[in-house]
Phi, psi and omega in degrees: 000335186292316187298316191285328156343283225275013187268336205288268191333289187316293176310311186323305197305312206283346323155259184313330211266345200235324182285333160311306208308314183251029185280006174262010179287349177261353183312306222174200173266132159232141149228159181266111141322125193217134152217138197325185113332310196292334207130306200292122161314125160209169192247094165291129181252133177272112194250164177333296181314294192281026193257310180296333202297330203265323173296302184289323166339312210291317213264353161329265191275005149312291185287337161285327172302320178293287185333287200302288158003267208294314166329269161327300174300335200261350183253295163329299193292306198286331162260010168291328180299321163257004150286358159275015184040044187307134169242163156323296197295329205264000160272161135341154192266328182262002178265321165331335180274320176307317198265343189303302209299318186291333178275026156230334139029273157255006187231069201245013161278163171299314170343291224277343169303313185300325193281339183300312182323282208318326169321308188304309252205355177214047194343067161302145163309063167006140116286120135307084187262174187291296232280014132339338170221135174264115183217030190311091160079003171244072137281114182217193188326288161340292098018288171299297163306341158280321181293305129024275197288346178288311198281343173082034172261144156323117169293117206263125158222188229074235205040069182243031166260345175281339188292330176300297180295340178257015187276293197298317191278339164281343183281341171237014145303312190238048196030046203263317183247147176284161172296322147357284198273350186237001137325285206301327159285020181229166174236159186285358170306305209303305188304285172358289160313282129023262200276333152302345174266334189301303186310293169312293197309323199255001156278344179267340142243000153320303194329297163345274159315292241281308188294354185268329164276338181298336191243002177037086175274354168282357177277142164307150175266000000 
């Protein structure tokens, strides 16, 4: 759990480090200055365009913070759970499902069933993988909160600003909109807004996780 804390810490940093940066664009005329090697100066004027251009980033790197986050957490439990020497017998009814699913998944021969019995039936040391959730490019609360309930982990709720964020960051993953056209409707307060609540949410789940492995909550009691 500490590496997903300090993968956290980092996205945050680069985060707070890019909304200083432009959080005057709506203040006024802004530009950047560059001097040379030589000495010699020069001015880039941040114009409208790149000024939405700069905003629609922010659901960017917002939505890689969410992702990258739930991703990490969810890698934390799976090796807290086999440095726990996890077995079959000693889980929870819902992570039996969680690992049932993931070993017959692509291996749904008869061979490979037996050996799954036998894992069961001799409690043999469980494996864990991340990919045990499935979580390919749409997180947002919701989301989250399902994955939550699979692991029989506390559900954080509200956050109902990532579905907003992860709306945005898919239209221009996949080119349905320009950075522009998904600027222009926001002011950087709005963004702001934005990333302090993304920020609240996913510390309360962190909060969270952090108490499920500690008290290792996939085990049965």
């Amino acid at each position: 759990m500490n590496n997903t804390r300090s993968e956290y810490q980092k996205r945050v940093s680069e985060i707070e480090i890019y909304f200083t940066a432009f959080q005057s664009l709506d203040k006024g005329s802004c530009s950047i200055v560059c001097t040379d090697l030589l000495g010699e100066m020069s001015t880039q004027i941040i114009d409208d365009d790149l000024s939405k251009i700069l905003k629609a980033n922010g659901f960017l790197l917002l939505y890689n913070l969410i992702e990258a986050t739930i991703r990490n957490s969810i890698t934390a439990i799976c090796t807290s759970m086999q440095s726990s020497n996890a077995t079959f017998r000693n889980l929870t009814d819902k992570v039996k499902k969680l690992w049932i699913a993931q070993e017959v998944k692509n291996n749904n021969n008869s061979d490979y069933l037996m050996i799954v019995i036998k894992k069961i039936l001799e409690d043999e040391l469980l494996t864990f993988k991340t990919e045990c959730i499935s979580i390919g490019g749409n997180i947002d609360a919701q989301e989250i909160r399902k994955i939550a309930k699979q692991f029989g982990c506390n559900e954080v709720q509200n956050g109902r600003d990532l579905v907003i964020i992860k709306e945005k960051r898919n239209k221009l993953a996949h080119g349905q909109f320009t950075f522009s056209e998904i600027g222009r409707d926001y002011t950087i307060n709005e963004l702001i807004g934005f990333k302090n609540n993304t920020k609240n949410y996913l510390d309360n789940v962190l909060s969270e996780i952090e108490s499920y492995i500690n008290y290792k909550g996939y085990f049965s009691v």
